[in-house]
N, C-alpha and C positions, 0 to 999 in steps of 0.2 A: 463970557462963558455961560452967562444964564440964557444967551440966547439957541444955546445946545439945549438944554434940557429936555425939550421936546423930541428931540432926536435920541435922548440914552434909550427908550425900548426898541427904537429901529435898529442901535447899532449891537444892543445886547443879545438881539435876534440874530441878525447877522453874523455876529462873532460863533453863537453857537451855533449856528448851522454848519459854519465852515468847519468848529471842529470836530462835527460828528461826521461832515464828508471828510478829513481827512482819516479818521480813526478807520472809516467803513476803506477808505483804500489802501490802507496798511494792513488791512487786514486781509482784504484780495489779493493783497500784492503777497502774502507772505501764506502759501496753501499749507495744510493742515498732513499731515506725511500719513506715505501711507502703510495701509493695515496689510501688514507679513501675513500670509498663508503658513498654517501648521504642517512641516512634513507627514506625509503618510507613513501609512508602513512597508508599500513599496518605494517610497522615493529614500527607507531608511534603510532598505536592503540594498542597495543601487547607490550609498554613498559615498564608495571608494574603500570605505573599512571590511575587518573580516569579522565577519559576523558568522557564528559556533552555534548548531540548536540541537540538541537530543530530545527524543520521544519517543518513550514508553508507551504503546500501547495495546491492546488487548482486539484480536479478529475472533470473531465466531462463527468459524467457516463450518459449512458443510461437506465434507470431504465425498467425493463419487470416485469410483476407481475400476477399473475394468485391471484382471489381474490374473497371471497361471503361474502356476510353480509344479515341480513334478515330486511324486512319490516312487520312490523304490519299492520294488518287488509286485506294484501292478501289475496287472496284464500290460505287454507293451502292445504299440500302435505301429505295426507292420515295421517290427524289432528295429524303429528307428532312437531307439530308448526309450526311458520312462515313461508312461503317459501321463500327460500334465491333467491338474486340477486344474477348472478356469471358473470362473465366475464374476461376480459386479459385485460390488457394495457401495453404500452411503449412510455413512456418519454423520448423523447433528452434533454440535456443541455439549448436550444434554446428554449425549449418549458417551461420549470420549474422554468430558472433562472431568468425571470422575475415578477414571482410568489413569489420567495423568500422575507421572513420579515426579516428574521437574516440566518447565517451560517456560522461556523467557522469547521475550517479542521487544527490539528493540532500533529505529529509526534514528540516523542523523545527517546532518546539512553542514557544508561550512562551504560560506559563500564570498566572494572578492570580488566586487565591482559585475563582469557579465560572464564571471566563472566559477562554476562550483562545484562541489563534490559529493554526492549524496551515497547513502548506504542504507541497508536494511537487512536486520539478520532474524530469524526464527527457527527456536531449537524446539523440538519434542520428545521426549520417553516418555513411552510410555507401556502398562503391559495389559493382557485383556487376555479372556475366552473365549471362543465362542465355536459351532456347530455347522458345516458347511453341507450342503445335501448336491447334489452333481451329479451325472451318468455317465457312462466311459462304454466304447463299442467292443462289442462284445461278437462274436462268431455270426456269420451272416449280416452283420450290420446290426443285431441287438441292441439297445440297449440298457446296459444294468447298472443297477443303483450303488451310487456311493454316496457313503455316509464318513464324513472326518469331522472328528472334534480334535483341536486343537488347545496351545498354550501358544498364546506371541508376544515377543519383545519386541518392538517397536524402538529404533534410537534413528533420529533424522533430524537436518537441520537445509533451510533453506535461506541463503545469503545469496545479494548483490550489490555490485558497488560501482558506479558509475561516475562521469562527471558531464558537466550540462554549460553549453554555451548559449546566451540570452539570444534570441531570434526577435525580439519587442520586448519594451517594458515602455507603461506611462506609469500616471499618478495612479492609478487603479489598479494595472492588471499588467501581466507578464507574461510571456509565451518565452520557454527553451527548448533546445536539441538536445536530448542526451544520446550515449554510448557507453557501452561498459559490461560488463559478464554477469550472467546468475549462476547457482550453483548449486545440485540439488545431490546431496548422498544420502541415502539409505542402507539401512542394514534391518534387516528382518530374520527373527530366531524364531522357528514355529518347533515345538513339541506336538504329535500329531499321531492319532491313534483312528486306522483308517478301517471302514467296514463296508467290502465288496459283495453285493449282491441283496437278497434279502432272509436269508438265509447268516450270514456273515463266515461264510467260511473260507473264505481269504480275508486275513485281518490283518494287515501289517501294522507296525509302528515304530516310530523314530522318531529322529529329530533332525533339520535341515536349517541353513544360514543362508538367506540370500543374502546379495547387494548389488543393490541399483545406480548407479551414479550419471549424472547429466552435468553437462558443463554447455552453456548457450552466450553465444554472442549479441548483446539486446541494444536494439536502437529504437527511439521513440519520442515523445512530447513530454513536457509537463508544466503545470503555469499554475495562476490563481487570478481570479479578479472579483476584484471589490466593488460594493454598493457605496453610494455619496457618504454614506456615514464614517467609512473607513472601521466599519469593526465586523460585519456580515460579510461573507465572501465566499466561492466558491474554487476550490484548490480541485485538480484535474490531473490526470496522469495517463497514457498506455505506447506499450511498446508491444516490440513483436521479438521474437529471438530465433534463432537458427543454430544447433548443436552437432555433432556427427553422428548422435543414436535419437535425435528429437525434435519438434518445433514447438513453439513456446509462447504464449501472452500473457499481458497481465494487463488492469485497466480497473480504476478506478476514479470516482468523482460523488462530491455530496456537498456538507458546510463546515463553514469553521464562523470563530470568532477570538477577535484579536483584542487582547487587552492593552492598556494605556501602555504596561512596563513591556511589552514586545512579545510575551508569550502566548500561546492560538492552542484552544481547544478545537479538536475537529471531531466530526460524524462522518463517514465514508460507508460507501456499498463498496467492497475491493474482491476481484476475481481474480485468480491465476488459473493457467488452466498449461496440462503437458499433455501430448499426442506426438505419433507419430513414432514408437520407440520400436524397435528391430521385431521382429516376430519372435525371437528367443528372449527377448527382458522379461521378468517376472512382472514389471505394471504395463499393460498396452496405453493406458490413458489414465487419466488424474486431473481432477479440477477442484477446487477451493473457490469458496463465497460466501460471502455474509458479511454482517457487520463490522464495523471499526469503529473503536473510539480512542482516542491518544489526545496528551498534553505533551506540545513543547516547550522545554524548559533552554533558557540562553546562557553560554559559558562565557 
């Protein structure tokens, strides 16, 4: 045996070499598992469940409106009745909201795999004063001056409800079809104390109730797609509509941001816009724009 002892650091070398190449291919041999990708928020929408969101949110549109209604006891317009008041307006935010009696603004979503159903309703009352100046034809094609100051009630509410079939969804971003009705009634109450000429010696005054009502069939797009981070994103939407006294759009798009527990603040530009309505409806055209802001909350 002593003639080994020369040999114990060649074989104590050897031994350890072998079992650091045996550990090094146990270790190859047994790969390290791999790292799960976090769902998004579209792959959490898109996972078979039914996923419920409402959103509250707030437009501050500007409202423009091209609009006639008639007065009793005018001069008529070659006695085919009344002769209407016509004129234009546009309402800021600043100018209406202080007018407001009630108003609620209120969105929701409930979604199942690549079908959903979405809604949006918006109610207004409101009442106001205000001084219309106009000119009505007079003998030879004249024209002479009219002055009405008014009192108006204001109660109107604009709802649609649709549902939406997925045309694309990835990890980012989504594109659907929707179809479904809007629905726009109005009723308007003017108290109205009218002064013909300049002179005012035809003065009528009274009180009148219209009502407006549009009912449209709307089809169109809407989707959202995300940035790599999954919380920046931009949500999209417009359709077009078709009614029997009107035609109809709406279209909107801006940002959101989605947080860890599933619920998205957004910023949106959103327009609606009516045209198109009989030559006897009291609004010829009506368009809404401006800002939006809403939080969705999940049920």
């Amino acid at each position: 045996m002593n003639c080994l002892k020369p040999l114990y650091p060649i074989l104590v070398g050897v031994l350890a070499f072998a079992a650091n190449a045996s550990v090094g291919c146990s270790q190859e041999a047994t790969p390290a598992p791999a790292e799960t990708s976090r769902p998004t928020f579209i792959d959490r929408q898109y996972d078979g469940k039914t996923h419920v969101m409402v959103a509250p949110y707030l437009w501050g549109a500007t409202v423009k409106a091209d609009y006639q209604f008639p007065i009793p006891r005018l001069p008529r317009r070659h006695h085919a009745g009344p002769t209407p008041v016509t004129g234009a307006v546009e309402v800021g935010p600043s100018q209406y909201l202080p007018k407001l009696n009630s108003a609620g603004m209120l969105a929701f979503d409930a979604r199942n795999g690549d079908f959903d159903v979405f809604g949006d309703a918006i109610y207004l009352n409101a009442s106001t004063s205000a001084t219309i100046f106009s000119n009505i034809s007079g003998p030879l094609g004249r024209q002479i001056p009219l002055t009405v100051d008014g009192n108006a009630h204001l109660s109107t509410a604009i709802w649609e409800l649709a549902g939406g079939f997925s045309l694309f969804h990835s990890h980012d971003a989504d594109l659907s079809m929707i179809l479904g009705v809007r629905e726009f009634p109005m009723t308007l109450n003017v108290d109205y104390a009218a002064t013909v000429g300049k002179r005012g010696l035809i003065a009528p005054s009274g009180s009148l109730t219209t009502s407006d009502y549009t009912n449209d069939v709307i089809w169109g797009i809407r989707g959202r797609a995300f940035f790599d981070n999954d919380r920046l994103y931009v949500p999209y939407y417009f359709d077009v509509g078709q009614g029997t006294n009107n035609q109809t759009w709406e279209a909107y798009a801006g940002g959101g941001y989605a947080f860890d527990h599933g619920q998205t603040i957004v910023a949106l530009w959103r327009a609606l816009n009516y045209n198109g309505f009989p030559p006897i409806a009291n609004v010829q055209k009506m368009s809404l724009a401006g800002p939006l802001l809403g939080y969705t909350f999940n049920l």
